[in-house]
N, C-alpha and C positions, 0 to 999 in steps of 0.2 A: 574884560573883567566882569566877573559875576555879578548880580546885584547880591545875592544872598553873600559873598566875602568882601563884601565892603566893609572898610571902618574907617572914622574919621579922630581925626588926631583930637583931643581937648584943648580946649582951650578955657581960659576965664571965662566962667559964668557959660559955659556949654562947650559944644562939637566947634571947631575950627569954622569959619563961614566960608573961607576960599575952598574949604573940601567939599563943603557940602553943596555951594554954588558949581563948582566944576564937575560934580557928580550929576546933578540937577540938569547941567548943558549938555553932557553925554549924554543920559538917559532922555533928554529930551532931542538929540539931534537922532539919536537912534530911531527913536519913536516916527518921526517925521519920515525916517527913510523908508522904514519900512510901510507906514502908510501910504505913501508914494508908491512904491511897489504894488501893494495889494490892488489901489486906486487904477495900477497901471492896467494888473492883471484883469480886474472886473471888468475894463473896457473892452479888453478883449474877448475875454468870455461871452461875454455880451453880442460884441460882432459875429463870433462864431456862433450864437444861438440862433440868430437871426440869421446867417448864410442858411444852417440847418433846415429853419422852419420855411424859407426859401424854398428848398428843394423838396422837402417833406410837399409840403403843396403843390410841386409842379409833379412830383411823383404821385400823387393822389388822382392830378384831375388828369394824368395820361393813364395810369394805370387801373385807377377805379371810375373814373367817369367815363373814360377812352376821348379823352377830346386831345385835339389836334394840339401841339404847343409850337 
């Protein structure tokens, strides 16, 4: 469900609270998953930058220092 096509029913004295509490859980369990995600992905990233820089280094001091590895 979009957030821009949302609409919540009326009720007395404003919007219904059960639509807008259940909108509020989704949007907010959404929220959660996807920061879980990204959280996941950064770690990775992360790992892979540091294998990189790993290598980067051992190819430097065989290639441009010439020392033994």
């Amino acid at each position: 469900m979009s957030e821009r096509m949302i609409r919540f029913r009326k009720a007395l004295g404003g919007y219904n609270k059960e639509d807008v509490n259940d909108f509020i859980e989704e949007i907010s369990a959404r929220y959660n998953n996807a920061e879980n995600e990204y959280q996941k992905k950064i770690k990775e990233l992360q790992r892979t930058k540091e294998e990189l820089l790993e290598s980067l280094q051992l190819y430097y001091k065989v290639f441009f220092l010439g020392e033994d590895v």
